[in-house]
N, C-alpha and C positions, 0 to 999 in steps of 0.2 A: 804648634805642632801636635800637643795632643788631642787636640780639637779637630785637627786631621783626621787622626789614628782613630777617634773615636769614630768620626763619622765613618770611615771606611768601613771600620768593624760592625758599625749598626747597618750599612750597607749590607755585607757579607754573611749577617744574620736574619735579615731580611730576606735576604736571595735563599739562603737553605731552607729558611720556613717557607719560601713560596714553592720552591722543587718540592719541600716535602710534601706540601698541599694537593702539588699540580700531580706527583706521583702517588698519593693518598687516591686522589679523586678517579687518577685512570684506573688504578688499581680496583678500585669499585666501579667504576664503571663496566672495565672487564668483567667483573665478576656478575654483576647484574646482565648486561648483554647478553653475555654465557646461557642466560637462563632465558632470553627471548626466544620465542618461537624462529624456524627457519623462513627462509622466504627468496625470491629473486632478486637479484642485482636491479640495478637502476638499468642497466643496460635492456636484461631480459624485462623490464616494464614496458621500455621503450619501444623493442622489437615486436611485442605483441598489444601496445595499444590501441591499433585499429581493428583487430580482431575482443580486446577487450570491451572496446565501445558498443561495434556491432554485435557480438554473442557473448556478454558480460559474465555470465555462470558456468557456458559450456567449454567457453576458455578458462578459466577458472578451475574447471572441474580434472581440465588437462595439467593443472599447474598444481592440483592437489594431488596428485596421481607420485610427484617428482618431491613435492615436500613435506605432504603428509595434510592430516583434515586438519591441523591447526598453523595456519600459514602468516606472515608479515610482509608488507609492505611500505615500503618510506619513500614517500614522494615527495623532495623540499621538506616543511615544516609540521610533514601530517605523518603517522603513524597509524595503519590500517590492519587490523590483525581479523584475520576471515576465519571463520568457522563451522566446519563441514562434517563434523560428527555427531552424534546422538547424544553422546556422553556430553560433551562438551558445553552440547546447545542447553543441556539438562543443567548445567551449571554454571551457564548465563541468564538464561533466564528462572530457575528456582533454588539453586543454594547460593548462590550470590544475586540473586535478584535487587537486593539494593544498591549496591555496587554498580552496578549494569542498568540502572532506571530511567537514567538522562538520554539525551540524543544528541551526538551532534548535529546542525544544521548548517546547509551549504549558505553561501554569502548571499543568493538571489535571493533566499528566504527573511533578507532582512529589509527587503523594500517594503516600503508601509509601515517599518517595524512589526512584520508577519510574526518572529520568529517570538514575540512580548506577549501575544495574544492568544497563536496558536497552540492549540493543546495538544496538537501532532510534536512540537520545536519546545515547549515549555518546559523547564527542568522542573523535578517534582518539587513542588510548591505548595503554599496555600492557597493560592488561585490555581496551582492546577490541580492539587485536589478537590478544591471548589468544583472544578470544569467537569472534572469525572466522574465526580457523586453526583451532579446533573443531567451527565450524559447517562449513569445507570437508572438513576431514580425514576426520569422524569421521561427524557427524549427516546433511550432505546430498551424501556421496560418492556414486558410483554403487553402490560394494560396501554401504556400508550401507542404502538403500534397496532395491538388490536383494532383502537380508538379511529387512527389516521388510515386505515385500510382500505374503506371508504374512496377515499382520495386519489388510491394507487389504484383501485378498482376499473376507474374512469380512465383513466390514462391506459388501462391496458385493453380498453373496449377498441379507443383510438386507435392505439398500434396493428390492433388485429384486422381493424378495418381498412387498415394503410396498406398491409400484407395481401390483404382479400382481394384489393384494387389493383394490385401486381398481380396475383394471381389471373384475374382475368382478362388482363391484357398482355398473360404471360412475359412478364416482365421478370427480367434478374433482380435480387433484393442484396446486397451488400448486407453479409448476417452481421457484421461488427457494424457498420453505422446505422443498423437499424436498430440494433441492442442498443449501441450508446445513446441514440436519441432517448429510447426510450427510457434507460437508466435518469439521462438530466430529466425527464418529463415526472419518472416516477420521483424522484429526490425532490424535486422544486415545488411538485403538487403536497409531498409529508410534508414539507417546509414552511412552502409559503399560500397553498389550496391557491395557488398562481400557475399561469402560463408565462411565467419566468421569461420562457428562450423563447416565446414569440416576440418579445420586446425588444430580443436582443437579434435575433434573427437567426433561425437555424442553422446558416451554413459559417457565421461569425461568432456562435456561442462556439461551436466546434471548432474553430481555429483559435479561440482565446485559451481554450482548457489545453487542447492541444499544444499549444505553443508554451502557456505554462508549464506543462509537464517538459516540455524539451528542454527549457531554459534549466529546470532542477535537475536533468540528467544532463547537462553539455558538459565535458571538463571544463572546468573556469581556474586559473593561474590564481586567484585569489583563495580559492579553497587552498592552496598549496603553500604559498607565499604571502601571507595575512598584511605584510606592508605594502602589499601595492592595491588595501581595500579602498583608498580615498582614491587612486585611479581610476578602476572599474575599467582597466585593458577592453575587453571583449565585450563590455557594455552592458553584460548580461543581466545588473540587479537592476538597471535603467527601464532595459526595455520590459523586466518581469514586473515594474512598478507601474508600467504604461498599461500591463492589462488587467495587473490588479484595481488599476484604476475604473476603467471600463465595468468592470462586474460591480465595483464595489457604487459609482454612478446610475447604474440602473436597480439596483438594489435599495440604496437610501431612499428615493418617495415610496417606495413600497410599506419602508420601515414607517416612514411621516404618515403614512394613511393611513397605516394599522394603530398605531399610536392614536391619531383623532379618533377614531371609529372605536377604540376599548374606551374612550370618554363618556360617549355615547350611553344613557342608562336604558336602551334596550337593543344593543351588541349581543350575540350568541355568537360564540368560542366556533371554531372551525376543527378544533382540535387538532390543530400543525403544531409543528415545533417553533414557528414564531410568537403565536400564543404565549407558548409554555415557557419559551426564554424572555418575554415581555412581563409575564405575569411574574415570574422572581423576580427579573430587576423593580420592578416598582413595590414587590414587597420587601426591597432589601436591593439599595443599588450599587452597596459595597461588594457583592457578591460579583454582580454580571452587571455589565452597561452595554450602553449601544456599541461600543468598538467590538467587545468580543462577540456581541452576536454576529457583526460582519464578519469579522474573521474566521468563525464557528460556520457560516455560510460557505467561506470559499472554503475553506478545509473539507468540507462534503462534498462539495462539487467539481473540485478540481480531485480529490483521494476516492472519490463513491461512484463516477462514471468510468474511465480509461479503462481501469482494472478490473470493471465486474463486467462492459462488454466484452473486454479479451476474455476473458475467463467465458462466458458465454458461446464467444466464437469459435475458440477454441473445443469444448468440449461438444456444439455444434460438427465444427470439424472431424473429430473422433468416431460419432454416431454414428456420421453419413459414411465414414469411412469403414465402421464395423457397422456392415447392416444385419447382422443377426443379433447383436446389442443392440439396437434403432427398435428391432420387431419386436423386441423383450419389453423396452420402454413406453412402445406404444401399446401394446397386449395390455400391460397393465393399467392405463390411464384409459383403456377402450373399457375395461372392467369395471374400474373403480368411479371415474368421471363420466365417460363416457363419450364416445367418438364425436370429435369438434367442437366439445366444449374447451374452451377455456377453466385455466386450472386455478381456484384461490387459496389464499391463504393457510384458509382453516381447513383443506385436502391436504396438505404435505404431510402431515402425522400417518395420513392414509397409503401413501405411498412410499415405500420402503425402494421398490425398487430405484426409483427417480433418488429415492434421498443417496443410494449410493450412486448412481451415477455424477451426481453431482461431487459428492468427494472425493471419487475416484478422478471426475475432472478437476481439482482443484489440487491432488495428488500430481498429476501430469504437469498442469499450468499453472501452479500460483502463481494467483495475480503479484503477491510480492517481493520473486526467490531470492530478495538481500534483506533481512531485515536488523535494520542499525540499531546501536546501543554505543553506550559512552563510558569508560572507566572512570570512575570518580577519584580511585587511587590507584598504584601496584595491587594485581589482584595475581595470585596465583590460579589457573585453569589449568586440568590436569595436571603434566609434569613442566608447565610454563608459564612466566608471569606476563603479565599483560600491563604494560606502563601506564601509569595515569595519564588520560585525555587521549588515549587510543580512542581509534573509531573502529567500532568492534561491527562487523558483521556477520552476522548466521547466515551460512549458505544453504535458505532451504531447498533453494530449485534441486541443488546436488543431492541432498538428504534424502530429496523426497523421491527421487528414481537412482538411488545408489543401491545394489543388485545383494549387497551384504545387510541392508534392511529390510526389503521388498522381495520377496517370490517372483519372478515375471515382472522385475524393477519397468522395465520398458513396452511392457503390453496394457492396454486398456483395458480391465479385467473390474468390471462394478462388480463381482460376484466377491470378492474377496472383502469388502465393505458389508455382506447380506447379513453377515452373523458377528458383526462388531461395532463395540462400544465403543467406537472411537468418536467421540464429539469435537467438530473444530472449532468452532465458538469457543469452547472452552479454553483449549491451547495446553492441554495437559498431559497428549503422547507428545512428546518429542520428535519424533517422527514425519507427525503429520501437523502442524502449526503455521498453514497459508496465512492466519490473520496475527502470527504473533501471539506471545505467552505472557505470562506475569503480569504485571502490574501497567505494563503498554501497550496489552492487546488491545486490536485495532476495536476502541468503543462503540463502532458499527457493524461489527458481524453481525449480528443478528436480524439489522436491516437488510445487506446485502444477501444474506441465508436466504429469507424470504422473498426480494428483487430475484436471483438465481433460479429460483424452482419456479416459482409463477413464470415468467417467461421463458423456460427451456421447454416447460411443460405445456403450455400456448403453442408454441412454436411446432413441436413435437406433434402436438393431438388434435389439431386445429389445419394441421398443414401436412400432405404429403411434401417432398423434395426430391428435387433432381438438380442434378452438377449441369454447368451450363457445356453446351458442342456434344451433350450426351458421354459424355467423360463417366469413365468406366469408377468408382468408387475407388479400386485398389491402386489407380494410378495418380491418386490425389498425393498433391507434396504439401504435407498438414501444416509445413513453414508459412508458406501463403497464406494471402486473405480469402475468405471463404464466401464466394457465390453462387449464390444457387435460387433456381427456381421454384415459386410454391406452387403448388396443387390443391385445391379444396380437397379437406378430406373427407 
């Protein structure tokens, strides 16, 4: 009997410590929640996530409007906390910048094991520090870009010839696929002083980058719900592994040939960035091996083309649309370069006006208006904590035409760049950070910077434009894709 009584009571003592725990723990829980950011029901996700797929920042911008620039989200297993103020972005990315230094990465980014290699996915590391004092030192210094310039020289002789050819059989030129061609042509030749995409074939390189890109932005139920990653429901990391496969197949002899040929005791350097990533690993192959140079390959070419032709097209767009901005553009490149020349490198310092119409476009359309970041712990932001392993994103698209930042938030206005310090390579206005700030700025602005001006400025002073059916400028809808006819100029 008392061996009953005992048990019962160890029973009964059991159960109050476990109430006291279970109400211990909601009790702080409450209390922590309390102090999360606001945000939408599951419900309101639902009702607007076709409008969030298709206009992901301008929905957004309407949903910051209802809970403020520091907003939550919980979809399943993910906690998304978005960020749409100045202040805020100011202390994601530089007072708590370590805090904030990782990435999450979507579940397609782990075919190949992408997510091990890449320096886009890599948590800050001693290989990815490795990867980044490489990419400053060596890949996107000013001396080795100088060096590789050369390279992109050629490729932009091509395009202009391509144009010229349209032009005189007055043919439309699609401004966004002739950018992009031209971006993979420029990236592949710094790369690899290769015609890379005639291997692959032009109109099947552009469906593979393409289709990558779609696979990283499709919702996938695995990002959401982590148990059903050995599924792969929607297929999605299958088929991203099918094209990384592809790239990564025409890529390797390239790598075997370059490799025989630096054997070779009378090889002269090309000055690409295959070189330069060959040349460490064989002085040191704990640092860099052949995986990551693949890797370090697609990472450029699938992140360094989509977003620098929209970006190109886009502020394309804008020009044609303000054509007494277009006559300011070309006045100056008629003065300084010189009518139908093509524009290089060592001219952009020359040209002020161009360099702000370029920010002012990049102000309009960053190429990247979400840009992610990962809580390592509870971070307090402003008057809000942000939970460990939140997926944190800065809403720059919103930042950057929010009317309480910006004078004329919504007009195309390069004059207000004429007399400002603001560097975006840098990433150090808050304000204006298309490539990202701290310690994960995008390690190729400075290539892009330079892709961006040479061919706007080509484009510009090399070519009149007309809107195709004689489409009057003012009735352009700048959503669309942009074509338009050249004209020698």
């Amino acid at each position: 009997m008392d061996t009953v009584v005992s048990v019962v009571l160890l029973l009964i003592m059991l159960a109050c410590t476990l109430m006291f725990m279970l109400r211990h723990l909601h009790v702080r829980s409450r209390k922590s929640n309390s102090n999360l950011p606001p945000g939408p029901s599951f419900l309101t996700i639902i009702r607007n996530s076709l409008e969030l797929h298709k206009k992901p920042y301008q929905t957004i911008a309407k949903l910051t409007k209802v809970y403020g620039p520091i907003m939550r989200f919980k979809v399943g297993q993910t906690t998304t906390i978005l960020i749409s103020s100045t202040k805020a972005a100011k202390e994601i990315f530089q007072t708590h910048d370590t805090l904030f230094s990782d990435r999450a990465y979507f579940d397609v980014g782990t075919a190949y094991n992408h997510n091990q290699y890449s320096l886009i996915f890599l948590p800050v590391s001693p290989l990815w520090q490795e990867l980044r004092k490489i990419c400053h030192e060596n890949l996107f210094s000013t001396k080795s870009l100088d060096a590789s310039q050369d390279l992109r020289h050629n490729k932009l002789h091509r395009l202009l010839s391509d144009i010229r050819q349209s032009s005189l059989k007055e043919e439309t030129v699609d401004i966004k696929i002739a950018a992009f061609m031209a971006c993979i042509n420029f990236l592949t030749y710094t790369f690899l002083s290769h015609d890379f995409v005639h291997c692959v074939g032009d109109g099947e390189y552009k469906h593979i980058v393409t289709t990558i890109l779609e696979t990283h932005f499709t919702p996938n139920l695995v990002d959401y719900f982590p148990m059903l990653r050995m599924f792969d429901p929607q297929g999605l990391r299958r088929h991203t592994a099918n094209y990384f496969g592809k790239l990564f197949d025409v890529l390797e002899p390239f790598m075997e040939k370059r490799m025989k040929m630096r054997r070779e005791k009378d090889y002269v350097t090309n000055n690409d960035m295959l070189d330069i990533l060959l040349e460490i690993s064989e002085r040191n192959n704990d640092k860099i091996h052949k995986k990551h140079i693949k890797h370090f390959f697609l990472d450029l070419l699938v992140a360094g083309t989509d977003t620098t032709a929209y970006g190109l097209e886009r502020i394309m767009s804008e020009l044609m649309h303000n054509p007494e901005t277009m006559s300011k553009v070309k006045q100056e490149l008629a003065e300084i370069i010189g009518v139908g020349k093509y524009v290089e490198e060592s001219d952009i310092a020359r040209l002020p006006y161009l360099r702000a119409v370029i920010k002012e476009g990049l102000r309009m359309h960053p190429p990247a208006p979400l840009v992610p970041r990962r809580a390592k712990r509870d971070v307090q932001v402003c008057e809000y904590m942000i939970p460990e392993g939140a997926q944190v994103l800065i809403n720059v698209g919103f930042i950057c035409r929010n009317p309480e930042v910006w004078e004329n938030a919504h007009v195309f206005s390069p004059e207000r760049f004429l007399d400002s310090d603001i560097d975006v390579k840098l990433g150090r206005d808050f304000k204006l950070t298309p490539f990202g700030s701290g310690r994960r700025i995008c390690p190729g602005s400075s290539l892009a910077i330079r892709m961006m001006h040479v061919m706007l400025g080509s484009f510009i002073n090399c070519f009149h434009w007309k809107l195709e059916n004689n489409m009057d400028p003012k009735d352009m809808d700048l959503d669309q894709s942009l074509k338009a006819i050249p004209i020698l100029a």
